[in-house]
N, C-alpha and C positions, 0 to 999 in steps of 0.2 A: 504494500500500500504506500502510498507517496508520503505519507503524513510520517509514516515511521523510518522511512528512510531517507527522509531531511533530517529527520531530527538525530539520528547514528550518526550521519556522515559530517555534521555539525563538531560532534565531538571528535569523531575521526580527523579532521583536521586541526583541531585546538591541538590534539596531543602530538601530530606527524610534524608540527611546527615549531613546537615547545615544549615539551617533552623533558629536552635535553637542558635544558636553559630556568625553566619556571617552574615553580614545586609550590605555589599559592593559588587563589583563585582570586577571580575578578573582583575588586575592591575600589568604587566610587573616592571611599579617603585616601587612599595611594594615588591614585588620580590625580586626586585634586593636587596633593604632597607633590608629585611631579610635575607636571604640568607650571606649578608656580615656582619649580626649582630650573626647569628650562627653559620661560621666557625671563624669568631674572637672568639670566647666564651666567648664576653663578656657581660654574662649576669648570673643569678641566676641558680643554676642546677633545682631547681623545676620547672623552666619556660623551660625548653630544649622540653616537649613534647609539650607543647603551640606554641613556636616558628614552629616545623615540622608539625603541623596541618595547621599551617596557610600557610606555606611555599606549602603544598600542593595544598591548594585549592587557591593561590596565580599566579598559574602558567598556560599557556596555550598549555604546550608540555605534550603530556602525558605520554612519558617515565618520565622525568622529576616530573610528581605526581606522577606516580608509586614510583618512587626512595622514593620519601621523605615518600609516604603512609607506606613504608615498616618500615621505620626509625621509622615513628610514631607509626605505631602497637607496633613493639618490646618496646616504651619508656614506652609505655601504659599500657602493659603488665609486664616490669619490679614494674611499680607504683601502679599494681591490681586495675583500676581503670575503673571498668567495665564499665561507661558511656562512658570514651572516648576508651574502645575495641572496643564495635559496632559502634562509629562514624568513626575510623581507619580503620575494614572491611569494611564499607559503603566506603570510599576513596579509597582503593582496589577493589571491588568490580568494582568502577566508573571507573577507571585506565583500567581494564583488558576489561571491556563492551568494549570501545571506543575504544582498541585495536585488539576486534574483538573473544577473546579467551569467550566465554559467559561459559564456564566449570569451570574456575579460579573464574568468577565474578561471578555466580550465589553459588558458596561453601562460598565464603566471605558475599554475602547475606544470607544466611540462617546463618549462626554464627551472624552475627546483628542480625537479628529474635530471634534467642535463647537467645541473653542476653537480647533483650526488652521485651521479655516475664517473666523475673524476677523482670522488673521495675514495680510495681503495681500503674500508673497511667495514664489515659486517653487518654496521649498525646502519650505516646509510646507505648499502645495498636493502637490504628489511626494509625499510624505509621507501627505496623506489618501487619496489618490487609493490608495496602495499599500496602506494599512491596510484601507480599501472591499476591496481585493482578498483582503488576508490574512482579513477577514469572510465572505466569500462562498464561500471553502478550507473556511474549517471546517464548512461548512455544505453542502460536496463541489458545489457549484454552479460544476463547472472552467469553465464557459465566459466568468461573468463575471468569473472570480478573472482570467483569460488577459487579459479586458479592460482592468480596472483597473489590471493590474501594467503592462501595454503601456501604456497613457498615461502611469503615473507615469515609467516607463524614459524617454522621449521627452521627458520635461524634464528628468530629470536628466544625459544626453546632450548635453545645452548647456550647462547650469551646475551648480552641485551635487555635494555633494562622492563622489570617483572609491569612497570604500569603503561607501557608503549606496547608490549605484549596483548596487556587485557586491551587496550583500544582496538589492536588488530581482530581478537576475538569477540570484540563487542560489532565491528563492522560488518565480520563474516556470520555470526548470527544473524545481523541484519539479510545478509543475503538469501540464507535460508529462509528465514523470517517471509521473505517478496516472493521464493519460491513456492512457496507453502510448504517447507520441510518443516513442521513446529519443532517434532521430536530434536531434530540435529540443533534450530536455532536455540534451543532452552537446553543444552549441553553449552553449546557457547556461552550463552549467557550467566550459567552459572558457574563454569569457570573466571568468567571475566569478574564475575561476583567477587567470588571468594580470594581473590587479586587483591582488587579495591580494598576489600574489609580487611584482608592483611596488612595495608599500607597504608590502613584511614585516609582513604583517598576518598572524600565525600561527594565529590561530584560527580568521580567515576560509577561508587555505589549509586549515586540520584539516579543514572539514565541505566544502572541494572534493573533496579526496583520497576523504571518506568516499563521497561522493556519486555522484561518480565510479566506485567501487567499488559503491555500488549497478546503477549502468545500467549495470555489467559484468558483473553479477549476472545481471540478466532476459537480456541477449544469451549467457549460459553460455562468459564468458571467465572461467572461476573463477581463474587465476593473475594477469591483470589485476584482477580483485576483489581478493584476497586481498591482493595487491600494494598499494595503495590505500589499503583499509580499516584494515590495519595502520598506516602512514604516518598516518593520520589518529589512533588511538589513542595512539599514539609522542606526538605532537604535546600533545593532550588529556589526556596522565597529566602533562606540564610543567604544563598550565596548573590542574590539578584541575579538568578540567571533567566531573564525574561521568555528567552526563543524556547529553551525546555519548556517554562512552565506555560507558555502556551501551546506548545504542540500536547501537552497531556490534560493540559484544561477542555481542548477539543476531544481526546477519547474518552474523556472521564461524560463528556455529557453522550458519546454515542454510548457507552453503556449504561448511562439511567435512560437511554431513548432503549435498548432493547427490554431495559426492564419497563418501558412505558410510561415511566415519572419524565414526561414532556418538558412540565415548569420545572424540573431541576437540571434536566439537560438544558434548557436555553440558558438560564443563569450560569452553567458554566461556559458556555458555546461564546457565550456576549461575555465573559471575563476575559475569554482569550483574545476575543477581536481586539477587546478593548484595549489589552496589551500591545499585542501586534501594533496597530495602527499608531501609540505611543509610539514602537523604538522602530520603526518602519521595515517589517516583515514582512515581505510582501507573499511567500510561500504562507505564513499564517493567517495574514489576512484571507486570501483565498481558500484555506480549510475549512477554517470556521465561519464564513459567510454561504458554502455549500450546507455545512452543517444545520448552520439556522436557515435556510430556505428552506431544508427537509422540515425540520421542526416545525416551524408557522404551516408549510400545507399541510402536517399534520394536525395543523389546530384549524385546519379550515382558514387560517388568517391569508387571505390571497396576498394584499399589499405589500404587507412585510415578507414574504417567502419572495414574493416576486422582486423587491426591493434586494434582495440580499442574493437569487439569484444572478442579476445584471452585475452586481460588485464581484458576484465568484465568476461568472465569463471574462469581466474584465480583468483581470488578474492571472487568469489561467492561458486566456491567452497572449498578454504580456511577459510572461513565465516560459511556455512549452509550446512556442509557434513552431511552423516546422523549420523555418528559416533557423534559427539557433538550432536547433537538433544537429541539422547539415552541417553549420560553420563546425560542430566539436567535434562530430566525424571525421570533418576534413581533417582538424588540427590533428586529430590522433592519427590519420594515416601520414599524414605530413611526416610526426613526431618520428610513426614504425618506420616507414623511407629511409629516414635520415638513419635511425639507429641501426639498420640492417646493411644498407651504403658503409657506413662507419666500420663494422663488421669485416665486410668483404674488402676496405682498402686495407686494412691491417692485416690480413690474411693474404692478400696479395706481396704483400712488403717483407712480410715473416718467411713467404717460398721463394722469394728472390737470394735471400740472402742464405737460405739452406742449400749444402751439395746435395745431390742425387745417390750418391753412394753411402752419405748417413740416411736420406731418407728411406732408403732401401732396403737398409740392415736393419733400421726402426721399425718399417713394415713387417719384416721376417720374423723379430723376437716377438711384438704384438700379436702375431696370429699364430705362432709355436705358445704363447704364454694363454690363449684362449684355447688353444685346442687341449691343452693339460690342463685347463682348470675344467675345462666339457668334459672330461676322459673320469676327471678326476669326483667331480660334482655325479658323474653320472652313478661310478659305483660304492660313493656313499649315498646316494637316495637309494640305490637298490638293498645295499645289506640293509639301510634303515627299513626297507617296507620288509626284507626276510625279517628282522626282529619283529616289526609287527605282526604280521602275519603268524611268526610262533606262539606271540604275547595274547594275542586275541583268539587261535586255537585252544589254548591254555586256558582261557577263562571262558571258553565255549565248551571245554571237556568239564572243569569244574562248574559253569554253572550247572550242565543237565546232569550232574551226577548230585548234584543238592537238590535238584528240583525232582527227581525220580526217589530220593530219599527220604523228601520232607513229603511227598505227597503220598509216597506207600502207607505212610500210618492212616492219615485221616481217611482216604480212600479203601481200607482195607475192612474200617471199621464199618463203611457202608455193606460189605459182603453178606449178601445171608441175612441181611436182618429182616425183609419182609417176612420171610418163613419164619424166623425167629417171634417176629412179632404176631403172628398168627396164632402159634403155637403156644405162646404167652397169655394170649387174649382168650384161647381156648380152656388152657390150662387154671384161667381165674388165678395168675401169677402176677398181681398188680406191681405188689413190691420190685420185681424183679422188672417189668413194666418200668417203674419210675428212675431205675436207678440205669437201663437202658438210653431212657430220654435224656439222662444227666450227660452219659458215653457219646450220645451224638450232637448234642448240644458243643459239649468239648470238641469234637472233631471239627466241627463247623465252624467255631469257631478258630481254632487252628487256622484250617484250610481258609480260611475267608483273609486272615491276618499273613497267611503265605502269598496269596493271590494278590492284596495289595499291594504286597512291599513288592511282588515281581514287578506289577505294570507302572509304579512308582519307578523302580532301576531302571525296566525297559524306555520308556516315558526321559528319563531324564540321560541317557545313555546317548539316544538320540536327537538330547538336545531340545526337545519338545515339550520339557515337563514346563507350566508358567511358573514363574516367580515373580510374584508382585508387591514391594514391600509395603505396609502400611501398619499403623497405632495397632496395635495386638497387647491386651492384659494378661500378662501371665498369670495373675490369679486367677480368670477366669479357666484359660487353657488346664491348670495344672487340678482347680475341683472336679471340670469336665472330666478329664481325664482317670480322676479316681474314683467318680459317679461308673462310669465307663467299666473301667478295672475290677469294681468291686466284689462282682461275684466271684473270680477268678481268685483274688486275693483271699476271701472268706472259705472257698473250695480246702485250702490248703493252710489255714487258719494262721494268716501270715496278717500283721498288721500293716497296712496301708494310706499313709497321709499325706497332708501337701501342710508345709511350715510354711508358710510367708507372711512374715506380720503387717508387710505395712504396701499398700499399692504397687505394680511395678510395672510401666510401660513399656513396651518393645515395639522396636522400628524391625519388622518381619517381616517376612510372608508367614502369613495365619498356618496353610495345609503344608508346608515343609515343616512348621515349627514342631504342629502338632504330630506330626510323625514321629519327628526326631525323641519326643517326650512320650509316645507310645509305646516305640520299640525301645526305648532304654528300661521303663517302669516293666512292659513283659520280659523281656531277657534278667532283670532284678528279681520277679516272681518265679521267673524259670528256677534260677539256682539258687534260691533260699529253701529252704527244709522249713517245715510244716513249724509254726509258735515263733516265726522271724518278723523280719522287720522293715519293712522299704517306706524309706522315707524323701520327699520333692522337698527341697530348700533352695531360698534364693535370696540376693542380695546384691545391691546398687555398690560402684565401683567406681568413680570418675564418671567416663560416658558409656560402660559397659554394665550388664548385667551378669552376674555371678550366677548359672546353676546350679545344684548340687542332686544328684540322685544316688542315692546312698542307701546299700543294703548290709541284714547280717547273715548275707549268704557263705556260699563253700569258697568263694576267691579263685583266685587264680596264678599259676605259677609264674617268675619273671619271663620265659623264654616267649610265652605265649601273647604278654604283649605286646612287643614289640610287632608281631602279624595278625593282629587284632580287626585291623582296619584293611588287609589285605585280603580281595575273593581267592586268588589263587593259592595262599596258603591256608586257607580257613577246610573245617574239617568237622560236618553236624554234632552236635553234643548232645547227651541228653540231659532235663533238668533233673532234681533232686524229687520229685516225683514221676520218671519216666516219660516227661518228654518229648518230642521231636523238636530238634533245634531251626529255626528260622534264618539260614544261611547269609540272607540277604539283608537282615535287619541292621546290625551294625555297618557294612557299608553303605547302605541306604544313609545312616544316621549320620557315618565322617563327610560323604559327600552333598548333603545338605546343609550341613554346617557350614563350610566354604561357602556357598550358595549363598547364605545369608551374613558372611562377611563376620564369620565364627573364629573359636577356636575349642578343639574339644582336647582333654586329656584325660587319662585314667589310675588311679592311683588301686593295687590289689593285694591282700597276700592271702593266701591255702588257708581257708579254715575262719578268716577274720572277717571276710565281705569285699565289698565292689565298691570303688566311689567313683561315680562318671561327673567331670566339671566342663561345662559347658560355659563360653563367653561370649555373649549376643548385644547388639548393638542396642542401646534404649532411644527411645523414642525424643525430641528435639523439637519443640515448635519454632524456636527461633532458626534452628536448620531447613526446616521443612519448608518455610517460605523461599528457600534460595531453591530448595533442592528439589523437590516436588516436578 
């Protein structure tokens, strides 16, 4: 949408300009403070372009930066001091965007370009490479803008400073954003997030919050929007930063127009005009003047819709005629000409002055050094797939020999019992009747707790099992589960409880979790002996939640833990009442625990009991707004 991608690419050039130079935000009394230290002139003449630099990005009028931008090129250029040329086009550049002339501000961009491509270091290669990208945005060409911000990210991921990083990834979620990737743009953006808030950078965090609030927008979370967009205003009425908080005074009234409160959308819609037309926006004046047209023919108000209409034509097409479209095309093929000519004469001059007989032998090692690293590449992917292929044999022979072992019991006990039960019924053998129905009750349930944890491993084996993290009560899960358990526990007169004294939230998936506390509580009742003890304990740690499931079962030898979590070493057990052991349930349990960003461990010994410690992430609401 246009509205959001003025308002990204806004910041995108505050930070690709000054970044390196400015660690404040925009302050009306530094302003002033300058401004009256530069026409007094009392100060050093080598500090006069210092002073216009600052003076520019100083200011929240943007005739006002214009003026001083211009002052500052010329200073820059009298003192040949090419770093701060392209920082003065880049302030030009910003000047003329926000004024709506994109013909002016895209020629002043590409003159940065050209002098950073004479700087030979990483920061201001990132640098063109991202601006390339923010040229090809305005010109809605997403697919190479996607490209160019991708390589610039990828150097500054190594080196380069952490808050010109989040701008790159605050622009390339924009991109996704216009695409309509939501998922990819709300990855960007909350890395760009959690940037910001590392480096209380407040105005980087303002247009996360905002942004955020837009991709909450198109997915119709309007209380997440509203939640957000607000937070971002808050933020941008401290800093005066007028152009944000008009470009989110306009979306904050489109979502009280889909929630249908009209009067509270216009009041915002006419805050933002009001702004706009103050510091002369001409991109926001045309937002929010489309905005209130909608609004008034929603109220049947002709005048006024129609009024506010004719202001959003005029605007739009002083803004996005086709005539500028063309001129920034051109300048950009102009720009590729030039850079790719530049290319080919220097590549011409570097073969001139090579012999033929190095060039020849340089040819012969390069394609001797490719053919042995093909030779070489090829028969280690092949032993890698023979290991696989034995690896995955291996746990195709172990799994059908646990699944042919666990199922012969409960399947066996079905054998013969119609006749059985016939003959019962016959016999007026109730007794023997009831303690029948107890035999296949157990077997059923067995077999029913075999069959899920199979199509659970199958399911997540390939990849397909869902995980969807969300607020999960572990008190709730942990009585569930011994409401659940209880006859099973009372079968074999084993006490069964859940300790948690005091509430405990968890950031989970619910049906992984509850597995994971399924199969550790049965395999706990499996191998306790009849008058024991299993007991669920939990407790808060930092940002972690502590399990405990804790029995006073038979234990377990050293040797055996250590392949505890492993299918192919695993070997069916029976419990302390004859048993069939459920093969799948402990790795079921280690590889859900990963799954939810876990960590399990087990402490045992022969004869003493089991203690399985589970570590799961708790639940965040001040995370959850970023990360959601």
């Amino acid at each position: 949408m246009v509205r959001a991608a003025m308002l990204i690419k806004y910041i995108f050039v505050l930070f690709f300009f000054l970044f390196l130079l400015e660690t404040g935000a925009q302050d009306q009394r530094v302003f002033d403070s300058l401004k009256y230290v530069y026409r007094t002139g009392d100060y050093k003449e080598s500090l006069e372009f210092v002073l216009l630099r600052k003076l520019t990005f100083h200011t929240n009028n943007v005739d006002t930066s214009l003026y001083y931008a211009k002052k500052y090129l010329d200073k820059s250029n009298e003192l040949e001091d090419k770093e701060h040329i392209g920082i003065a086009h880049g302030h030009m550049g910003n000047a003329y965007r926000l004024k709506g002339d994109y013909v002016k501000a895209v020629d002043h961009y590409i003159s940065s370009l050209e002098l950073a491509r004479g700087i030979n270091d990483k920061e201001n290669i990132a640098s063109a490479l991202a601006v390339l990208g923010d040229i090809y945005s305005v010109l809605e060409n997403h697919h190479n803008a996607v490209k160019y911000y991708q390589q610039s990210l990828e150097i500054l991921r190594t080196e380069g400073d952490s808050t010109f990083l989040a701008s790159v990834l605050l622009n390339l979620g924009d991109e996704y954003y216009s695409s309509h990737q939501l998922d990819s743009a709300l990855i960007c953006f909350v890395e760009a997030g959690k940037i910001y808030k590392l480096r209380d950078y407040r105005v980087g965090l303002a247009y996360t919050y905002g942004n955020l609030g837009l991709v909450y927008a198109e997915q119709g979370k309007s209380a997440y929007a509203e939640n957000n967009i607000q937070r971002a205003v808050d933020i941008l009425e401290e800093m005066k930063d007028y152009y944000g908080i008009s470009v989110y005074l306009t979306y904050m009234a489109d979502i009280y127009e889909e929630k249908n409160e009209i009067g509270q959308a216009i009041k915002y819609a006419s805050k933002s005009l009001q702004l706009a037309n103050s510091y002369g926006l001409k991109e926001q004046i045309r937002d929010a003047s489309l905005t209130l047209s909608e609004l008034f023919e929603i109220r049947r108000e002709i005048d006024s819709a129609y009024h506010y209409h004719k202001q959003y034509v005029a605007y739009r097409d002083s803004i996005n005629n086709e005539e500028t479209i063309q001129k920034i095309a051109d300048l950009r093929t102009e720009y590729e000409v030039g850079q790719k000519q530049a290319e080919v004469d220097v590549l011409t001059a570097q073969q001139r002055t090579e012999r033929v007989v190095m060039a020849a032998i340089g040819m012969l090692a390069i394609v001797l050094l490719i053919l042995g690293l093909i030779v070489y590449k090829y028969y280690k992917q092949k032993s890698k797939i023979s290991l696989e292929l034995a690896r995955l044999n291996q746990t195709k022979d172990k799994f059908f020999s646990i699944i042919s072992h666990d199922l012969r019991g409960p399947v066996s006990s079905f054998m013969g019992i119609s006749r059985m039960i016939k003959f019962l019924v016959q016999a007026d053998e109730k007794d023997q009747l009831l303690e029948m129905a107890d035999d296949i009750d157990d077997s059923v349930e067995r077999l029913s707790a075999l069959l899920d944890n199979l199509l659970n491993w199958a399911m997540q084996q390939q990849g397909h099992f869902p995980n969807v993290p969300e607020k999960v009560m572990l008190n709730e899960l942990a009585e569930e589960l011994v409401k659940t358990l209880k006859n099973m526990a009372q079968g074999k007169q084993i006490a069964l409880k859940a300790e948690i004294p005091e509430p405990i939230y968890l950031w989970v998936d619910r049906n992984t979790t509850m597995t994971i506390l399924r199969n550790l509580v049965n395999n706990a009742l499996k191998f306790t002996p009849e008058g024991g003890k299993v007991v669920i304990k939990a407790m808060q740690q930092g940002e972690q939640a502590i399990i405990e499931v804790k029995d006073t079962g038979v234990g377990m030898p050293a040797e055996k833990l250590n392949s505890l979590f492993k299918l192919q070493d695993k070997k069916s057990t029976y419990g302390t009442a004859g048993e069939k052991g459920l093969g799948l349930g402990l790795q079921l349990v280690y590889e859900f625990v990963e799954m939810n960003r876990g960590r399990i461990e087990v402490t045992s010994q022969e004869d003493q009991g089991t203690t399985f410690r589970i570590t799961l992430p708790l639940y965040d609401l001040e995370e959850e707004a970023i990360t959601t």
